[in-house]
C-alpha positions as CSV (number, residue, x, y, z in Angstrom):
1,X,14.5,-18.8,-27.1
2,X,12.6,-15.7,-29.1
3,X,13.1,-12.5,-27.1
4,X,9.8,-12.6,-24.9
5,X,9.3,-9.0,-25.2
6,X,8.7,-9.3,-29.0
7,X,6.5,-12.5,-28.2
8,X,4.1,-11.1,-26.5
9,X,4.3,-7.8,-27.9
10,X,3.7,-9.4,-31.2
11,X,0.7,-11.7,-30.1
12,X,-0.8,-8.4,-28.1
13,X,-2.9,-8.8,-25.6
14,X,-7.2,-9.0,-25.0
15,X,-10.1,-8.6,-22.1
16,X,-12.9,-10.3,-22.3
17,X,-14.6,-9.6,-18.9
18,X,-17.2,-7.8,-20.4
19,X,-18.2,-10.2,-23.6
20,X,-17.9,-13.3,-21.7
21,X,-19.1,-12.4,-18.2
22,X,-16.9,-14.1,-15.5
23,X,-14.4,-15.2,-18.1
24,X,-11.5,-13.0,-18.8
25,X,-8.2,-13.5,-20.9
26,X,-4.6,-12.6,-19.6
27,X,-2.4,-14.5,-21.7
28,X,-1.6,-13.7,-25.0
29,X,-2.5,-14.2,-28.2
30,X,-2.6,-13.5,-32.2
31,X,-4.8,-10.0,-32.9
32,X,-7.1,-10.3,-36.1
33,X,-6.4,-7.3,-37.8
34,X,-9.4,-7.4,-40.1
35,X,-11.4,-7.9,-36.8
36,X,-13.1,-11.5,-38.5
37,X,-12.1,-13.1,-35.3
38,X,-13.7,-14.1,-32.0
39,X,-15.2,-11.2,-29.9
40,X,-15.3,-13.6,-26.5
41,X,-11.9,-15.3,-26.8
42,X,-9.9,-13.0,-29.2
43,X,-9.3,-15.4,-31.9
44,X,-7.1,-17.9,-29.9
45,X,-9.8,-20.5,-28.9
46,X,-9.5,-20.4,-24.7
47,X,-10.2,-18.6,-22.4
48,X,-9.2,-18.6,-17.9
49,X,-11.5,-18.2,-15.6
50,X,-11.1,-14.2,-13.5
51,X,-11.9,-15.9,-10.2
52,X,-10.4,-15.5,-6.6
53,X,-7.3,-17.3,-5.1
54,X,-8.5,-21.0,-4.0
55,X,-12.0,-21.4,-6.4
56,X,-12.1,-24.2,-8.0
57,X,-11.2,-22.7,-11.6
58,X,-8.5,-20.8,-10.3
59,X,-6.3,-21.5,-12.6
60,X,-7.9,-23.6,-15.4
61,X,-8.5,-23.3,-18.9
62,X,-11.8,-23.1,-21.0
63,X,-12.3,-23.6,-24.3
64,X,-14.3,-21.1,-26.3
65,X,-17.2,-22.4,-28.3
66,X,-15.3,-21.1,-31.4
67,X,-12.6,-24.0,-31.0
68,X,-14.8,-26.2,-32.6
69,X,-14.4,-24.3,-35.7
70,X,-10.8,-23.7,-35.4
71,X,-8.4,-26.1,-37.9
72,X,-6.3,-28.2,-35.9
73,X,-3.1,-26.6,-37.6
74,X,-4.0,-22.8,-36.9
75,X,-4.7,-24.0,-33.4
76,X,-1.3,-25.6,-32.9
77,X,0.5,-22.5,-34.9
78,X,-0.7,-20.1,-31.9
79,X,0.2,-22.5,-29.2
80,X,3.4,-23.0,-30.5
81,X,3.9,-19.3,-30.6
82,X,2.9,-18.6,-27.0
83,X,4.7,-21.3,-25.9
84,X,7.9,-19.5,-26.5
85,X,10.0,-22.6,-27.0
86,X,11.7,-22.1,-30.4
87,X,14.5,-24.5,-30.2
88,X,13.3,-26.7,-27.8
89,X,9.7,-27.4,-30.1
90,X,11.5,-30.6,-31.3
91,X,11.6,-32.3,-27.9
92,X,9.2,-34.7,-26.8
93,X,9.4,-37.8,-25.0
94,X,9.6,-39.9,-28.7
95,X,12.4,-38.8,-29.6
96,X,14.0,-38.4,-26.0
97,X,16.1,-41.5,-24.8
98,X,14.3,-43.2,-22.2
99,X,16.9,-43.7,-20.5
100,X,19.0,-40.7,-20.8
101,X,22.7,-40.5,-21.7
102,X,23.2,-43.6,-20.0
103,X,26.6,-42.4,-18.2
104,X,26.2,-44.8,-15.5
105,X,23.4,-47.2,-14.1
106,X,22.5,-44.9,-11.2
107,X,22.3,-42.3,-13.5
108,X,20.1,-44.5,-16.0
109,X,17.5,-45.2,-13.2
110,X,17.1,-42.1,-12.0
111,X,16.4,-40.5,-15.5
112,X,14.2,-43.5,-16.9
113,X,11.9,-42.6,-13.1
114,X,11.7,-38.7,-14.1
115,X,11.1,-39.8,-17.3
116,X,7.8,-41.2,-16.5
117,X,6.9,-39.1,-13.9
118,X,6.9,-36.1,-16.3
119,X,5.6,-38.0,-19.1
120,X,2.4,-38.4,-16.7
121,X,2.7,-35.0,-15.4
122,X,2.4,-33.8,-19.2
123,X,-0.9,-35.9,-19.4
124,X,-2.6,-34.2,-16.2
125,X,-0.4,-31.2,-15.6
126,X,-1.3,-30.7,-11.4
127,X,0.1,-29.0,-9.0
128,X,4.0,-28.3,-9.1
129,X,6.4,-30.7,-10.8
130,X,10.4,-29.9,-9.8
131,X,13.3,-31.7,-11.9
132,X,16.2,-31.0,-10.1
133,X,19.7,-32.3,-11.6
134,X,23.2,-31.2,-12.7
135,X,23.6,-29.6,-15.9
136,X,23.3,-31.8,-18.7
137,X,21.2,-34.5,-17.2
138,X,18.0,-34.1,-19.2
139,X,16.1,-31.6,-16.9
140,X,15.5,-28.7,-19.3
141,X,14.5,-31.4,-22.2
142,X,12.0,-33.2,-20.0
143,X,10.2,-29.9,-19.7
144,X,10.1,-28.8,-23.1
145,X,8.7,-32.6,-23.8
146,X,5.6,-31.5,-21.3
147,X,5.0,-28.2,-22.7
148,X,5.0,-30.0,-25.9
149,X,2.7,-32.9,-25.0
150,X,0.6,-30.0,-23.7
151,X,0.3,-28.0,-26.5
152,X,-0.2,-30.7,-28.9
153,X,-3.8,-31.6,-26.8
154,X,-4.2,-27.6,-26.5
155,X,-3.2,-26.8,-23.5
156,X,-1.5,-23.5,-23.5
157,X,2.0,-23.3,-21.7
158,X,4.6,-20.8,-21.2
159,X,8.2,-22.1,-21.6
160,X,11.2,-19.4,-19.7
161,X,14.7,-19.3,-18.7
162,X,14.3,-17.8,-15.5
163,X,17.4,-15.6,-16.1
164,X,15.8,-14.7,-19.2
165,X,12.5,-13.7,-17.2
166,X,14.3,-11.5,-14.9
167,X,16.2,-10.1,-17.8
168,X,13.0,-8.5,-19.3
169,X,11.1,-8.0,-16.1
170,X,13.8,-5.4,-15.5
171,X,14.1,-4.1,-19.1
172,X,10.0,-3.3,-19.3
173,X,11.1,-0.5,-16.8
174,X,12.6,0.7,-19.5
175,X,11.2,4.2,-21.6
176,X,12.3,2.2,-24.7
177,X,10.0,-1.0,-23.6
178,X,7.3,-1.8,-25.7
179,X,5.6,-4.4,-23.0
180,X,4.9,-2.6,-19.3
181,X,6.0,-4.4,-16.1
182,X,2.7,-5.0,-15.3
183,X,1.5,-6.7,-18.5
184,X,4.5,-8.5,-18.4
185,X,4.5,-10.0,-14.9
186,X,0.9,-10.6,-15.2
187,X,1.1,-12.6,-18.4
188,X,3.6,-14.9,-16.7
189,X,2.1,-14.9,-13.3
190,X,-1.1,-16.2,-14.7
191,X,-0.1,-18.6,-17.3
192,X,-2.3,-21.8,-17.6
193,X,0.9,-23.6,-17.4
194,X,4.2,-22.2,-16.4
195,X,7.6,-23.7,-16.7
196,X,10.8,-21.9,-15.2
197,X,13.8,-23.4,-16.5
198,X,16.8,-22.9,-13.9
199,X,16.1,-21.6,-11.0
200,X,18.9,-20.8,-8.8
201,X,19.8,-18.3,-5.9
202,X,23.5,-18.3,-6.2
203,X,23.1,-15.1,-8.8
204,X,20.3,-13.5,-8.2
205,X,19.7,-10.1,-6.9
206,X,17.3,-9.5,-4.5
207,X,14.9,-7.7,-6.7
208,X,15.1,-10.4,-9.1
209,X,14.5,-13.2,-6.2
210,X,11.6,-11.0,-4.8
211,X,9.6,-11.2,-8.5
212,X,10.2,-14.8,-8.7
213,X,9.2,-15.3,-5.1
214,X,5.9,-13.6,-5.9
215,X,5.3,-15.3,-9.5
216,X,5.9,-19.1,-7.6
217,X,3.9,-17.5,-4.4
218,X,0.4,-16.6,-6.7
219,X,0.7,-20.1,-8.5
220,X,1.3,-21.9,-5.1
221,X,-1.6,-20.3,-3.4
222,X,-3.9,-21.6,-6.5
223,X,-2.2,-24.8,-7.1
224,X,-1.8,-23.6,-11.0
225,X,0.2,-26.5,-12.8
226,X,4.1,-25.6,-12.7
227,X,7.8,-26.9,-13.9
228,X,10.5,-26.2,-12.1
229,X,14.4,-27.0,-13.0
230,X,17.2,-26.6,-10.9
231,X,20.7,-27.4,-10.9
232,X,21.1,-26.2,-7.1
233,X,20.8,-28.5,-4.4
234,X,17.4,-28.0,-3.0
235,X,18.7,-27.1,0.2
236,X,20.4,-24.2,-1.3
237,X,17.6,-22.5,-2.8
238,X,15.6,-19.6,-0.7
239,X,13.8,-20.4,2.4
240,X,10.3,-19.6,0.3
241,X,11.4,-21.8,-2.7
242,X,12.4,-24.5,-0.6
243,X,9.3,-24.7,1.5
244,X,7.5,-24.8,-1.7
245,X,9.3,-27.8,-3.3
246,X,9.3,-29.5,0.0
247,X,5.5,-29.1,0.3
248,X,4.7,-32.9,-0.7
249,X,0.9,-31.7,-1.4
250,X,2.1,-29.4,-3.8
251,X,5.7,-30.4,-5.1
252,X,6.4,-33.1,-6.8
253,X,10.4,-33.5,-6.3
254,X,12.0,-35.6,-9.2
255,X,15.8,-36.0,-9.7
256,X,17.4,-36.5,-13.2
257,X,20.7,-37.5,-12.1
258,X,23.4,-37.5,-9.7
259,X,26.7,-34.9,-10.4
260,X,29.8,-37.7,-12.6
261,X,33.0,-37.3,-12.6
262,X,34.3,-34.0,-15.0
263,X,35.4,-36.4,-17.6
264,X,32.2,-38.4,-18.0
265,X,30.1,-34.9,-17.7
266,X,31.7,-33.3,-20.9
267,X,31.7,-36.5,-22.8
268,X,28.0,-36.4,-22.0
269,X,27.5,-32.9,-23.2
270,X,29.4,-33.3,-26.7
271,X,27.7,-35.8,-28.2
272,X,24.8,-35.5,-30.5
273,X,21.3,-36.2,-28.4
274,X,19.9,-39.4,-28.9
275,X,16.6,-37.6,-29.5
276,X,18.5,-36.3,-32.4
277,X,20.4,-39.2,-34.0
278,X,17.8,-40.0,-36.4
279,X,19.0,-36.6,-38.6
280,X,21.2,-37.6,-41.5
281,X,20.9,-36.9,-45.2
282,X,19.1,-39.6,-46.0
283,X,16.1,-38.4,-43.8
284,X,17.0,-34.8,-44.9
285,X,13.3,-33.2,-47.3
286,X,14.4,-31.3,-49.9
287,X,10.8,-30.9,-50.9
288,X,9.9,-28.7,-47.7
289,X,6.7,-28.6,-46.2
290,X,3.3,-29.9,-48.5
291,X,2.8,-26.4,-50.8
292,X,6.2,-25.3,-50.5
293,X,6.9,-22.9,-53.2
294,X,10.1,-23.5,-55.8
295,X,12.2,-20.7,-54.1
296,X,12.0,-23.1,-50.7
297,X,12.7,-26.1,-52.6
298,X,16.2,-24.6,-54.3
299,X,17.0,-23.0,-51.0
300,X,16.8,-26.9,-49.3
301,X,18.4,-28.2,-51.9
302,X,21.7,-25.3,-52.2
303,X,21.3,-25.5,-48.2
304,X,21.7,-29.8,-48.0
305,X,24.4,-29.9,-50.9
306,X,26.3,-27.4,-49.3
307,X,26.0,-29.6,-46.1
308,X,27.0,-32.6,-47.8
309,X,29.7,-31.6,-49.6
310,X,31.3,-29.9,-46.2
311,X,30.8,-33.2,-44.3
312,X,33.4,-34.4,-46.5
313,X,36.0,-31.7,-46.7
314,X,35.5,-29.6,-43.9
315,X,37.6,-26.5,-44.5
316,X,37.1,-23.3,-42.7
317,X,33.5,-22.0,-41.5
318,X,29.8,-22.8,-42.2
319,X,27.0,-20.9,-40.3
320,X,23.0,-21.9,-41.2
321,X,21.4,-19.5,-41.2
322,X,17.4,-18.8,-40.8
323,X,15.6,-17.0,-39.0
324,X,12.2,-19.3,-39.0
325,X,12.8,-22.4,-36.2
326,X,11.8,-25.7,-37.6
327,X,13.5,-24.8,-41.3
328,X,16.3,-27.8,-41.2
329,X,19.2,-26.0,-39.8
330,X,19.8,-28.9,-36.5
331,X,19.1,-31.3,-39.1
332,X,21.2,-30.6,-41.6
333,X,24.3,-29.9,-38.9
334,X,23.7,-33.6,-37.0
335,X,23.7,-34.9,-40.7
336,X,27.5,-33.5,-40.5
337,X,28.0,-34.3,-37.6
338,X,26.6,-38.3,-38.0
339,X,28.4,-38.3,-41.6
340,X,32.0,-37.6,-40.1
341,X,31.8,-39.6,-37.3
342,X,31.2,-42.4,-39.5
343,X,34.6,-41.4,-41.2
344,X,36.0,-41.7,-37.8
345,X,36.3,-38.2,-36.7
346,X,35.7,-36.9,-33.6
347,X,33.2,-34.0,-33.4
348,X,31.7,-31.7,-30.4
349,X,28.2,-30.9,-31.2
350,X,26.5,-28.5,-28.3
351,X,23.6,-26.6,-27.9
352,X,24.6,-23.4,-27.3
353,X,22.4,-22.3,-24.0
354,X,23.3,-25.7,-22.7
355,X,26.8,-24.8,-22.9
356,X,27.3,-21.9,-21.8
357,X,25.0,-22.9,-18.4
358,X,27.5,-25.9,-18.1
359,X,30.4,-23.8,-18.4
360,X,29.0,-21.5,-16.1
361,X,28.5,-23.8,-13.5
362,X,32.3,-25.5,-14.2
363,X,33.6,-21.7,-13.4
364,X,31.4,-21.6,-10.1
365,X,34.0,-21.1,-7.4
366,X,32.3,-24.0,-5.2
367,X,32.6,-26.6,-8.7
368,X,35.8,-29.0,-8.0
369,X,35.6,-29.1,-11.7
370,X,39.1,-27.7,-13.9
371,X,37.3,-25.4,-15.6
372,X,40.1,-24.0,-17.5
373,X,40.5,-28.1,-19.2
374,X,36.7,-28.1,-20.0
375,X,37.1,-24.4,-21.6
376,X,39.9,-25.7,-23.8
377,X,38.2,-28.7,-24.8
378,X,35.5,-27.1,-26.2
379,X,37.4,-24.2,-28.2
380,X,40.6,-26.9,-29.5
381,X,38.2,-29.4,-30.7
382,X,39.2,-30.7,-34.1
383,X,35.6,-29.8,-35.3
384,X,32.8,-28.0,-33.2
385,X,29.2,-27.7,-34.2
386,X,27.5,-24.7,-32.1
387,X,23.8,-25.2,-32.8
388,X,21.3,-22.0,-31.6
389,X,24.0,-19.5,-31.1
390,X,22.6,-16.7,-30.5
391,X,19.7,-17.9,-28.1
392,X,21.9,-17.9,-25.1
393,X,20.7,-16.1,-22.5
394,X,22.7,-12.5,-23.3
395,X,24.8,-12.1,-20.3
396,X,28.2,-10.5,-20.2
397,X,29.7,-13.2,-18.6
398,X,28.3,-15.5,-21.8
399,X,28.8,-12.8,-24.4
400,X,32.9,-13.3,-23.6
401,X,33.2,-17.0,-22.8
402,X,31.5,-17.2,-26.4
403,X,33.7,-14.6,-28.6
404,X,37.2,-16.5,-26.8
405,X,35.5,-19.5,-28.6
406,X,34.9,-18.0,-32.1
407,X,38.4,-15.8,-31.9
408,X,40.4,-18.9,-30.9
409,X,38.6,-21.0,-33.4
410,X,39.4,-18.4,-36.2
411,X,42.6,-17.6,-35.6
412,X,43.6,-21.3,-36.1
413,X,41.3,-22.2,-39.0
414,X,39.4,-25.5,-36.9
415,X,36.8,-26.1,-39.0
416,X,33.2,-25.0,-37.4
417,X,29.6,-25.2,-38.0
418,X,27.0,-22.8,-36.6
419,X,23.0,-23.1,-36.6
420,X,21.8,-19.8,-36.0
421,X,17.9,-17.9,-36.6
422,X,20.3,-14.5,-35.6
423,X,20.5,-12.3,-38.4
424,X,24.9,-11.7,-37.8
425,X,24.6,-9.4,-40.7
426,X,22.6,-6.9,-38.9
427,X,24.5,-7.4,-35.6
428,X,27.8,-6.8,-37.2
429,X,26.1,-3.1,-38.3
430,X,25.4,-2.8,-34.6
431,X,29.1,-3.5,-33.8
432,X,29.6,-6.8,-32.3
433,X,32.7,-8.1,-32.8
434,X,31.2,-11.8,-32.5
435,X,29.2,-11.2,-35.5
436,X,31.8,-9.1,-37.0
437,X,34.0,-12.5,-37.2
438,X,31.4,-14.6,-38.1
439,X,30.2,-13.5,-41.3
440,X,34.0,-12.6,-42.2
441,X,34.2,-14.4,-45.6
442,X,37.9,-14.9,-45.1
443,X,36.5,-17.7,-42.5
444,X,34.1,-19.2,-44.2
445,X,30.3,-18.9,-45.4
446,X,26.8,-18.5,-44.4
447,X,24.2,-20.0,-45.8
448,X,20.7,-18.8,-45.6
449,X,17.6,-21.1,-45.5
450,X,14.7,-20.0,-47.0
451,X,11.7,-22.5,-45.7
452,X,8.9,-22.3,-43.4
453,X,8.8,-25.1,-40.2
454,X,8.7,-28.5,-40.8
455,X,7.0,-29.2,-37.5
456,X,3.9,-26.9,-38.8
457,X,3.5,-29.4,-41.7
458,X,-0.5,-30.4,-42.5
């Protein structure tokens, strides 16, 4: 995920109380610098309603008469930006098995039933909808398939790691914060759509369970269209949160899966996503978006021969670099993945914030899991493919688990790729040793790719 302090510092923000009456805007959006925009709705074509707790537009979204004016594409560029899904923007329920991972029938069933339910929650987005699962069993992609059913019909919604929320809640108090507390809470508070990814109360102090008590609190009393995911057992969660879920004229409780067996969990979780299987370099476009310019179309072409030729001797290290989402990096590194694997070798292919929440939970003294065999797995693997490092949420605990990977991995030469839109050169400068290691040349090479989004294509 972008930093959401630079999301919605960059977007800004706008009041239209007074040029639109009863209508106000507190989410953000892209300022028009040359002030050529829309004086009611800022330039971002919607508009929510500043009403009391319990009217009927509490909550609900209206389109500014300028929409109908507004190309499609620019439309769907802003959305995409206040979504704050960067990774995730290539889920939706096409490209998302039906079915899941299909680790066992029971497992199959239940995910095929959330499956549904949220595809029709993403169609008319009422009320509260809670996935609640163990790691790795589709929650967190179901709900980046509704915000992005959502946003392609123009519904704006806010996608969030809750740990990440908290994260910059409590940096805004900062002097050095360029987003206050208050503009902050109330830009996620009053979301038209909201989706908290992981909600749990096993680390969470009791300031940061007080500001999420009082963000799910405002959009239970107005009934404003919510995701929830949770790993947690529902019973575990506070007394507040709990109520809420259980409140059948509010919550909609849906359950991905049930917990497997260890083994069958980390097969699950190092394999390439069905959603993503269709990624090889035969489906790779060298040519870019429509209008790309020559220097896009050489750096897609250095970036998929490089690929290409690694997939078949893969020596030493190869990080893909950009820092624009969308640009081919996943693709290209599933291509490798798909390639070798048809050569017979095994490969471990994980999203990086997926990871590192599964190996947080395997650590959780209540987990029967052997953490320290899981652990292993992942930094021994004959060849591991870390895609998004980088966008983990930045925790201590995460920044070590992750630099015992990469020194391990170093030290004994296993060949790696990385997918990355962090800029390792600039982090080395600041002195982490991660990023130190990474772009050591000794290792290997990084590649950067020079292209716009595919998924903004016209």
């Amino acid at each position: 995920m972008e930093n959401l302090r630079d999301v919605l510092a960059n977007l800004g923000t706008y009041n239209t109380s007074k040029a639109a009456g009863n209508f106000g805007i507190d989410i953000p959006f892209e300022r028009d610098d040359d002030n050529s925009g829309c004086s009611i709705c800022g330039n971002r074509g919607w508009l929510t309603p500043i009403v009391p707790t319990g009217h009927p537009d509490f909550g609900s979204i209206k389109a500014c008469i300028c929409r109908e004016t507004m190309r499609e594409d620019e439309m769907a560029q802003r959305l995409l930006a206040y979504s704050n899904l960067g990774y995730l923007s290539k889920y939706s329920f096409e490209n998302i098995a039906e079915k899941g991972k299909n680790r066992s029938e029971e497992n199959a069933s239940a995910f095929s039933d959330a499956f549904k339910k949220s595809s029709d929650f993403a169609v008319a987005p009422k009320g509260w909808l809670v996935l609640s699962g163990p790691h790795g069993s589709g929650k967190t992609h179901l709900a980046a398939a509704i915000a992005n059913r959502c946003i392609s019909v123009g519904k704006p919604t806010f996608f969030i790691y809750v740990t990440d929320l908290i994260d910059h809640l409590r940096y805004s108090f900062s002097p050095d914060s360029e987003l206050a507390y208050r503009e902050l809470f109330d830009q996620v508070k009053n979301s038209p759509i909201l989706i908290l990814d992981g909600v749990s109360s096993r680390t969470s102090t009791p300031w940061a369970q007080e500001k999420l008590i009082q963000i799910l609190n405002h959009r239970a009393a107005g009934k404003m269209p919510t995701v929830v995911t949770t790993a947690e057992k529902i019973s575990s969660l506070d007394p507040f949160i709990k109520s809420r879920i259980e409140d059948s004229e509010l919550s909609q409780l849906i359950v991905t899966g049930v917990l497997d067996k260890p083994e069958s969990q980390i097969s699950s979780l190092e394999t390439v996503p069905n959603g993503l299987r269709r990624m090889n370099f035969e489906s790779f476009d060298i040519r870019g978006r429509p209008g790309s310019t020559q220097e896009t179309r050489s750096s897609l072409e250095n970036a998929f021969k490089t690929a290409r030729a690694y997939s078949r001797n893969p020596e030493g290290w190869l990080t893909l670099f950009s820092p624009t989402s969308g640009s081919g990096k996943t693709h290209l590194a599933v291509a490798i993945a798909s390639a070798m694997e048809q050569d017979g070798k095994k490969i471990f292919f994980a999203f990086v914030p997926e990871l590192m929440d599964y190996l947080r939970s395997a650590f959780s003294p209540s987990n029967s899991m052997n953490s320290g065999k899981i652990f292993d797995e992942v930094k021994r693997s004959s060849m591991l493919i870390l895609d998004d490092l980088g966008v983990e949420r930045d925790s201590e605990w995460s920044q070590e688990r992750l630099y015992q990977i990469i020194v391990h991995r170093q030290n004994y030469r296993l060949p790696t790729v990385i997918t990355t839109r962090t800029d390792f050169t600039i982090e080395a400068r600041r002195g982490s040793a991660t990023a130190s290691r990474i772009q050591d040349s000794s290792s290997g090479q990084v590649l950067k790719i020079d292209a716009p989004d595919y998924r903004l294509s016209v």
